[in-house]
C-alpha positions as a LaTeX table, in Angstrom:
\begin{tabular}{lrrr}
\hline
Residue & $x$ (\AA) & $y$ (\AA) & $z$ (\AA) \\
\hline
Unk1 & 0.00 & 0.00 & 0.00 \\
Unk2 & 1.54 & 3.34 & $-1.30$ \\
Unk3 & 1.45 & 6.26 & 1.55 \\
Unk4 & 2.06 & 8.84 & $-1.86$ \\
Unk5 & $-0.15$ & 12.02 & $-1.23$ \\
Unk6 & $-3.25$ & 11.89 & $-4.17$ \\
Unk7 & $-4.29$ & 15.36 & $-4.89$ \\
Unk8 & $-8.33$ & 15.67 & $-4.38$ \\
Unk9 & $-10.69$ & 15.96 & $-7.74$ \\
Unk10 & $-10.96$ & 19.40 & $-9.16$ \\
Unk11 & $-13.71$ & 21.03 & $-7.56$ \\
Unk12 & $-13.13$ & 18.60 & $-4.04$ \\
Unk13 & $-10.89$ & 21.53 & $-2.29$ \\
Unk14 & $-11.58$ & 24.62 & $-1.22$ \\
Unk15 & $-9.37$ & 27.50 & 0.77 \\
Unk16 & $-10.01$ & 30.17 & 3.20 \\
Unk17 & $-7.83$ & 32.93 & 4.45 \\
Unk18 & $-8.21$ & 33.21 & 8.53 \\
Unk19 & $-6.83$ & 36.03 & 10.39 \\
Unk20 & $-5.17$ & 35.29 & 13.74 \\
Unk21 & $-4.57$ & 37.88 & 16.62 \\
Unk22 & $-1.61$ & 37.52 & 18.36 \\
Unk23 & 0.02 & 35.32 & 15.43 \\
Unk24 & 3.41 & 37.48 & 15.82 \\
Unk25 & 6.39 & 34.75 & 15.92 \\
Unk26 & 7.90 & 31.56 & 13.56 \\
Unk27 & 7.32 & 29.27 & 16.89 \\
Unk28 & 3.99 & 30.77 & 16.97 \\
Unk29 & 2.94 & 29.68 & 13.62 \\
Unk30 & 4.58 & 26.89 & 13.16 \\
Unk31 & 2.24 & 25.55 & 16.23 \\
Unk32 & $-0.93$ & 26.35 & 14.67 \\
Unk33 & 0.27 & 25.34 & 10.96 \\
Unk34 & 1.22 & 22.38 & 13.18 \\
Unk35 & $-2.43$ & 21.81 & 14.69 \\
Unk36 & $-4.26$ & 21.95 & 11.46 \\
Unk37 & $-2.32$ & 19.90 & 9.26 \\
Unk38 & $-3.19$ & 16.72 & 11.98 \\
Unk39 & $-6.83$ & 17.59 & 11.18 \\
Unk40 & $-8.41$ & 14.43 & 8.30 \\
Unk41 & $-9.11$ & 16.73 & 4.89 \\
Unk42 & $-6.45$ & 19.57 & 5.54 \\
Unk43 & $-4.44$ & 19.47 & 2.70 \\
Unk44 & $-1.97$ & 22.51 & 2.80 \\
Unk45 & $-1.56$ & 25.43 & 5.31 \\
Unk46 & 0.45 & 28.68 & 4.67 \\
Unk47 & 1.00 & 30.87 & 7.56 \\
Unk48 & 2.02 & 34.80 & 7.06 \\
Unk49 & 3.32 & 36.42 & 10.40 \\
Unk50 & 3.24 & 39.98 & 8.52 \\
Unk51 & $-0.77$ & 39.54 & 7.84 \\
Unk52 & $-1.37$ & 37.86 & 10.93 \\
Unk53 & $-3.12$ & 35.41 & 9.11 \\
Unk54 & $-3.71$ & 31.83 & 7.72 \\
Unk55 & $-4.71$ & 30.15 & 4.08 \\
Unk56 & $-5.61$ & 27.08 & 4.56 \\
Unk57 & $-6.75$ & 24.43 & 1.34 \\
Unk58 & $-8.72$ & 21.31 & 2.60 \\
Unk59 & $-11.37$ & 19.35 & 1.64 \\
Unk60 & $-15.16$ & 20.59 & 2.62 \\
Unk61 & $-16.79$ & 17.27 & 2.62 \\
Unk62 & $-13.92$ & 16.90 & 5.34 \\
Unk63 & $-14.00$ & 20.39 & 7.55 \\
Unk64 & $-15.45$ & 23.86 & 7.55 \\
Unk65 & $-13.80$ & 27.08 & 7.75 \\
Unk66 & $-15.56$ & 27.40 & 11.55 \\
Unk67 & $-14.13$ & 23.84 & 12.40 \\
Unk68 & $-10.59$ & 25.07 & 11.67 \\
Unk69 & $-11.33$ & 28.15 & 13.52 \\
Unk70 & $-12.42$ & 26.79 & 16.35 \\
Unk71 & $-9.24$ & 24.52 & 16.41 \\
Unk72 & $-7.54$ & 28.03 & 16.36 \\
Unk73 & $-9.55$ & 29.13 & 19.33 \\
Unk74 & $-8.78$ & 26.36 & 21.01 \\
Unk75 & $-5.16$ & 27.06 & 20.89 \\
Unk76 & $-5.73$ & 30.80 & 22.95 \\
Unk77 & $-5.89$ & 33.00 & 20.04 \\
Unk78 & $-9.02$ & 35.00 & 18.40 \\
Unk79 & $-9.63$ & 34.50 & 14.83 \\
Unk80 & $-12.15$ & 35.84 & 11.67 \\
Unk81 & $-12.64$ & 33.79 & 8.63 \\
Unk82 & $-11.56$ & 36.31 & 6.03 \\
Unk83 & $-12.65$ & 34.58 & 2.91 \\
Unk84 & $-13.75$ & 31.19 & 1.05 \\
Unk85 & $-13.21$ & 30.02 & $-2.05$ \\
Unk86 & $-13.09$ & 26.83 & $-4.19$ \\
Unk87 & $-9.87$ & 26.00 & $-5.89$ \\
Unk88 & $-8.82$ & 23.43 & $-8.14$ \\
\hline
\end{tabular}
């Protein structure tokens, strides 16, 4: 059995950009970026210290953008889905 990573089917991913108070240091981010990517149906995370924000890609049959905030709430820090959209 081959552990290879299979992209999703076009139109099976979507992204949303999530902006993070207090997301101000590498450790910082890498914790969170860290979190999410354990989550089933997260499929890439990009963290930007400078916007204080997240994109995240994963797979909406799989999460929603208020599941991965809430994981992000969990972790101490406040957070606003910024925007949604499909890619692929």
């Amino acid at each position: 059995m081959s552990s290879a990573f299979v992209p999703p089917k076009a139109g099976n991913a979507a992204a949303c950009n999530i902006k993070i108070k207090g997301l101000s240091t590498e450790e910082i981010a890498r914790e969170i970026r860290g979190q999410l990517l354990t989550l089933d149906g997260v499929l890439k995370v990009r963290m930007s210290i400078t916007d204080q924000s997240a994109r995240v890609e994963y797979q909406p049959s799989k999460l929603s953008p208020t599941h991965l905030g809430t994981i992000i709430g969990q972790m101490g820090y406040s957070y606003t889905v910024r925007s949604m959209q499909r890619t692929m």
